[in-house]
C-alpha positions as CSV (number, residue, x, y, z in Angstrom):
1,X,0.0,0.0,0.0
2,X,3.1,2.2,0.7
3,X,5.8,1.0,-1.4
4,X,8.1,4.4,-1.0
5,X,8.1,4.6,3.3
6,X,10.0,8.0,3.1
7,X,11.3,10.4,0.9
8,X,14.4,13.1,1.3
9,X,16.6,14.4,-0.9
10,X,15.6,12.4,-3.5
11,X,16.7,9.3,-1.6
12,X,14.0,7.1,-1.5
13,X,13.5,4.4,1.2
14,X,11.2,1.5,0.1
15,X,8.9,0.0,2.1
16,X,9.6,-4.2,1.0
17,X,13.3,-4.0,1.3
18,X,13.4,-2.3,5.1
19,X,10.5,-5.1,5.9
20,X,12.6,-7.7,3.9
21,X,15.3,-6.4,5.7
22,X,13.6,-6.8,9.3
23,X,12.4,-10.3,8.7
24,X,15.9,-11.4,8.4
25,X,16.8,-9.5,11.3
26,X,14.1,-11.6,13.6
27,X,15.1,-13.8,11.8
28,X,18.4,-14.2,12.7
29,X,18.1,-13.3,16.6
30,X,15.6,-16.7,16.7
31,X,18.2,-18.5,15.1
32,X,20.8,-17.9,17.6
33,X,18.5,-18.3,20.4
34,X,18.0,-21.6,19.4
35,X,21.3,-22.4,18.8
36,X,22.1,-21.6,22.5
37,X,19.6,-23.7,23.8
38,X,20.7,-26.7,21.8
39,X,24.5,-25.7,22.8
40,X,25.6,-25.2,19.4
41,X,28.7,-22.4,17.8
42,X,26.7,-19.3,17.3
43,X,29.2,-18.2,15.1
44,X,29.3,-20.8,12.5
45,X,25.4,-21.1,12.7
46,X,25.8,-17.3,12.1
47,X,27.7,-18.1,9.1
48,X,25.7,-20.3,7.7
49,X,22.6,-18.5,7.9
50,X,24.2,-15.6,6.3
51,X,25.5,-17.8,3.4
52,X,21.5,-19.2,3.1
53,X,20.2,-15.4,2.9
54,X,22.5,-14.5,0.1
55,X,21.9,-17.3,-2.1
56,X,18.2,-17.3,-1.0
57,X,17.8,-13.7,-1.9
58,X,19.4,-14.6,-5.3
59,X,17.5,-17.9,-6.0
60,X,14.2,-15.8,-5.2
61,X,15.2,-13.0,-7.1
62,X,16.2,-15.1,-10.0
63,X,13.3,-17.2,-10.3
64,X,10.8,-14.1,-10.0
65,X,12.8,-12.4,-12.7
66,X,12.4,-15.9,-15.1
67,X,8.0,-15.7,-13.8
68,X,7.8,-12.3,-14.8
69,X,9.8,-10.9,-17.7
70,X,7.4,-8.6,-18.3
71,X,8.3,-6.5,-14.9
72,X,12.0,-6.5,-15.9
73,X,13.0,-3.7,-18.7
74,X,16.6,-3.7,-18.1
75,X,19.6,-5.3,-15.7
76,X,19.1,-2.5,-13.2
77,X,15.0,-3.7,-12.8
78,X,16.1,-7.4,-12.8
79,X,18.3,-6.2,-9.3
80,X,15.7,-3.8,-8.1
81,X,14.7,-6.2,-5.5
82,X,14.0,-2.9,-3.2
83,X,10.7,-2.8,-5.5
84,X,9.3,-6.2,-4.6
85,X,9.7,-9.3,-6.3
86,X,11.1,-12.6,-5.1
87,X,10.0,-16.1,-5.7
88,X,9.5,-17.8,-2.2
89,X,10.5,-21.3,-4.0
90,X,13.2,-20.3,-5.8
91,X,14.6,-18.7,-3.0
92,X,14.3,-21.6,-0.6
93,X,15.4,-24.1,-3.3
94,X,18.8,-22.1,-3.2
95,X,18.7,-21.4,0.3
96,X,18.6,-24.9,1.0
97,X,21.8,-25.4,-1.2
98,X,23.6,-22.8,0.7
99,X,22.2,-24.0,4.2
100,X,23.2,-27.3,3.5
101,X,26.7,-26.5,2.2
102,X,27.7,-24.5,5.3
103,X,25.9,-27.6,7.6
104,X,28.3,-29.6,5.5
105,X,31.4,-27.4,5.9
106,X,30.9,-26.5,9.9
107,X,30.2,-30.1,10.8
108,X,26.4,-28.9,12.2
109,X,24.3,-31.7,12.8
110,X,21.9,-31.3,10.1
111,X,18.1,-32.0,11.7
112,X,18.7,-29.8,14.3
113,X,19.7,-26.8,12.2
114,X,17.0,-28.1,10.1
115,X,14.0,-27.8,12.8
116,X,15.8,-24.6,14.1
117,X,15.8,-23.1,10.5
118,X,12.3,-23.2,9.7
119,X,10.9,-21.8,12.7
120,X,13.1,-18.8,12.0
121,X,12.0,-18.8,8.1
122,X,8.7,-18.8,8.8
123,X,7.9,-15.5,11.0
124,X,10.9,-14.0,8.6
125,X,8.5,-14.9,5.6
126,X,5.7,-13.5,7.8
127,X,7.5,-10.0,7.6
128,X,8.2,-10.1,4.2
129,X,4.7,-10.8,3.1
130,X,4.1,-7.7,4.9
131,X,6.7,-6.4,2.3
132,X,4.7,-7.7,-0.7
133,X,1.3,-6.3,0.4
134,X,3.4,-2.3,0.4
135,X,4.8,-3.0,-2.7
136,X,1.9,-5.1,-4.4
137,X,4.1,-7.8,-5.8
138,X,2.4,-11.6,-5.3
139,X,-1.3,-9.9,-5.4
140,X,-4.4,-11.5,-5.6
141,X,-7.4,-12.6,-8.3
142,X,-9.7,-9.7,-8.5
143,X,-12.7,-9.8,-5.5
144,X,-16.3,-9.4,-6.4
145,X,-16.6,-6.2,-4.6
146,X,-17.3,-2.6,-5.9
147,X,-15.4,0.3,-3.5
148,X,-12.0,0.9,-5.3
149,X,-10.6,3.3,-3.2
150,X,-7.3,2.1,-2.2
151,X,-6.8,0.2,1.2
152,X,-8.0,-2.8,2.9
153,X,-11.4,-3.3,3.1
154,X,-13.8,-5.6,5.3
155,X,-16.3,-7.8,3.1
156,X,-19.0,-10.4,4.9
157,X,-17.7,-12.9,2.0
158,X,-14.2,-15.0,2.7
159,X,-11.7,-13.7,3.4
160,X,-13.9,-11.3,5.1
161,X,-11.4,-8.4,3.9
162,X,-9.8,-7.5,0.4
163,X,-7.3,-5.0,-1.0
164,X,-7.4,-1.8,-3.3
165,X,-3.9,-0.8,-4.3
166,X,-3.4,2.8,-5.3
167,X,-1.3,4.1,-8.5
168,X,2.5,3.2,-8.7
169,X,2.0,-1.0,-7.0
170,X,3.2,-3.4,-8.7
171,X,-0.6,-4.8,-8.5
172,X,-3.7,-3.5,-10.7
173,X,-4.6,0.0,-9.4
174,X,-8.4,0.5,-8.4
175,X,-9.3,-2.9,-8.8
176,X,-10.8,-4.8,-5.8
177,X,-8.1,-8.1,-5.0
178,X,-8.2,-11.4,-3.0
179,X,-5.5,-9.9,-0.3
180,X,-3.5,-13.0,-0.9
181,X,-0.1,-11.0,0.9
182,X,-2.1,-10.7,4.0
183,X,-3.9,-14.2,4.1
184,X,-0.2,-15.8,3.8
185,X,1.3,-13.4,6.5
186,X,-1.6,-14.6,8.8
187,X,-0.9,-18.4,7.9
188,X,2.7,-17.9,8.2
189,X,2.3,-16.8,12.0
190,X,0.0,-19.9,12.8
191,X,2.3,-22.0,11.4
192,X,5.4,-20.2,13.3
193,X,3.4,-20.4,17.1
194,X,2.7,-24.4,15.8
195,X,6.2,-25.0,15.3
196,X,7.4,-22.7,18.6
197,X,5.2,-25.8,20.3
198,X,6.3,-28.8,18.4
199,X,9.9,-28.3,19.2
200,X,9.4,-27.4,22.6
201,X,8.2,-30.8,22.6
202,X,9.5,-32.8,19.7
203,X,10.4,-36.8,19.7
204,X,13.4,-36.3,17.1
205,X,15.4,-34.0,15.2
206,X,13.8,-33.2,12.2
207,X,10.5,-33.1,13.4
208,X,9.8,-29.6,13.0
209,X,11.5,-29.3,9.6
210,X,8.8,-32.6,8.1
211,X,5.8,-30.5,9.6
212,X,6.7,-26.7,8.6
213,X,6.7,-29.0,5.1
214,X,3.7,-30.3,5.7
215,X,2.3,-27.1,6.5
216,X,3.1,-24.7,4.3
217,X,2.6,-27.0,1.3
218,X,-1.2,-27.2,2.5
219,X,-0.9,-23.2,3.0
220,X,0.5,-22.6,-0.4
221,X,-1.6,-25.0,-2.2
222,X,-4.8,-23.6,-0.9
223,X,-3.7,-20.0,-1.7
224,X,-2.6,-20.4,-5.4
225,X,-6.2,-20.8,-6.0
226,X,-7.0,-17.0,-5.0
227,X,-3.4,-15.8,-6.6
228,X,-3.4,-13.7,-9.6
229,X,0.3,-13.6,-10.6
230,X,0.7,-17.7,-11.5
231,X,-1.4,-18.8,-14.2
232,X,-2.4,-22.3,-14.1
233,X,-0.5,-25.0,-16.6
234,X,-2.3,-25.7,-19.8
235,X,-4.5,-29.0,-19.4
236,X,-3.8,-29.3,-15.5
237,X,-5.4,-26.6,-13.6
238,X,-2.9,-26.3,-11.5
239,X,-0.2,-23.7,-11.3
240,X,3.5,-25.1,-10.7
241,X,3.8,-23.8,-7.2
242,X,0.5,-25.9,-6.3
243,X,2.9,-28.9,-7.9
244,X,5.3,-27.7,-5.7
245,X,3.4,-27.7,-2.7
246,X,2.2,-31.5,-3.1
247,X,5.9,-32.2,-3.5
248,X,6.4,-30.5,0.2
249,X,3.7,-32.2,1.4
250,X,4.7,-35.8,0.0
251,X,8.3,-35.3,0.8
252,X,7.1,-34.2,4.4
253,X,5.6,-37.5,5.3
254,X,8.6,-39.6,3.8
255,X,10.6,-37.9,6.4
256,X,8.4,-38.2,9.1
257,X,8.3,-41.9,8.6
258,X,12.1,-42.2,8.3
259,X,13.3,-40.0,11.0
260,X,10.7,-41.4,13.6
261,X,11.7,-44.8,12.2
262,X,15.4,-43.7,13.0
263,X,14.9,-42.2,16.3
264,X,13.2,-45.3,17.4
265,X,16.2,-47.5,16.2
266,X,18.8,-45.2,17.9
267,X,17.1,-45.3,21.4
C-alpha cells in the first residue's frame, strides 16, 4: 500500500526491502536463540545462515525475474529487488543449497539446524509478506466487490477483507483483490506459534522441519487458488507452485516416517 516509506533528498527508502530487511533480522536473533539452547557455535550457525540469505535472496530474485519478464526492462529492474519481487521457491530451493553446504562445511548436525531453520524462516516470511502487500508484488485474483478506493477493506464474504492498491504498486490499481499477501502473513504466524510448540516438545530431530513442510505445502496450495500472478499449466489446472506444494507435502511424510523410524532405532 506504501511502497516508498519516506522520501528526502531524493533518496527514496522502500517499504519491502526495510520489511525484507527486518524479517531477516528476527530472523536471525531466533536463530541464535535456538542455537544456545541446543548448545551449538553461534558463530558458525551465524555463518551459515548468512551464506543461506544471500543465495536465498538470489534464487528468489532469479526465479521471479524468469516468472515475470514482463516487470523487468533492463539489468538494473532485474536487481531492483527494493521494489518487490522474489519467488519464495526459488529462494528456498537455493537457500537450502547454501544452508546445507555450510551444515556440510561446519560439521552442524543437520536435523537440528534443520527444525531450528524453519521456525526462523517462517515469522521472517511472515514480515516479508508484509513487504509484498506495500509494494503489491504476489497480489491476488480480482474480488467481487465494488469500493475501489485504495486500502483494505472488510467484506462479509471470505476472506472477510480484500485489498485496493493505489497508483504506482506493482498490482492492478483501483481494482478490488483477494488480499492473498495478508492471508499468507496470517498463515505464516499460525504456522510459526505451531512450530514454537512442536519443538518445545518434539520426539526427534527433524521433526519440525517434516511439519513446517507439511504445513506450508497445505498453505501454499490452498492459496494459489486465489493468486493472480501464477497462471495455471495448460490441461492441468494447477499452477506449478500448487505442484510444488504437493511435493512439500509428500516429501514431508517420507521424512516423518524415516526419522521417527530412526529415532526409534537409535534409542
Amino acid at each position: 500500500m506504501f511502497p516508498v516509506l519516506v522520501e528526502f533528498w531524493g533518496i527514496k527508502i522502500y517499504t519491502y526491502g526495510l520489511l525484507v530487511a527486518l524479517g531477516a533480522l528476527v530472523a536471525y536473533f531466533i536463530l541464535l536463540k535456538l542455537a544456545s539452547r541446543e548448545g551449538l557455535d553461534k558463530g558458525k550457525v551465524e555463518n551459515v545462515m548468512i551464506v543461506t540469505l544471500l543465495s536465498g535472496l538470489l534464487g528468489g530474485r532469479l526465479a521471479y525475474v524468469i516468472e515475470h519478464p514482463e516487470q523487468v526492462k533492463g539489468f538494473v529492474d532485474a536487481l531492483a529487488i527494493w521494489n518487490g519481487g522474489m519467488d519464495f521457491f526459488g529462494g528456498l530451493a537455493l537457500g537450502l543449497v547454501g544452508a546445507l553446504g555450510g551444515v556440510f562445511y561446519y560439521k552442524l548436525p543437520l536435523w537440528k539446524i534443520a527444525d531450528m531453520s524453519v521456525i526462523a524462516l517462517s515469522i521472517a516470511h511472515a514480515v516479508g509478506r508484509l513487504g509484498c502487500t506495500s509494494a503489491g508484488c504476489c497480489y491476488g485474483k480480482p474480488y467481487p466487490a465494488e469500493n475501489t478506493l485504495p486500502g483494505i477493506h472488510l467484506s462479509p464474504h471470505f476472506p472477510f477483507f480484500y485489498v485496493v492498491f493505489p497508483e504506482g504498486a506493482v498490482a492492478p490499481p483501483y481494482m478490488p483483490l483477494y488480499p492473498t499477501q495478508l492471508m499468507e502473513m496470517l498463515g505464516l504466524l499460525v504456522i510459526f506459534f505451531l512450530l514454537l510448540a512442536i519443538y518445545r516438545r518434539k520426539k526427534y530431530d527433524g521433526q519440525v522441519f517434516a511439519t513446517y513442510m507439511f504445513l506450508y505445502g497445505v498453505l501454499r496450495f490452498f492459496l494459489e487458488f486465489y493468486r493472480g500472478v501464477t497462471p495455471p499449466i495448460s490441461g492441468l489446472g494447477l499452477t506449478w507452485n500448487q505442484l510444488v506444494s504437493i511435493l512439500m507435502v509428500v516429501v514431508s511424510f517420507i521424512l516423518m516416517l524415516t526419522l521417527r523410524k530412526r529415532a526409534w532405532v537409535a534409542g
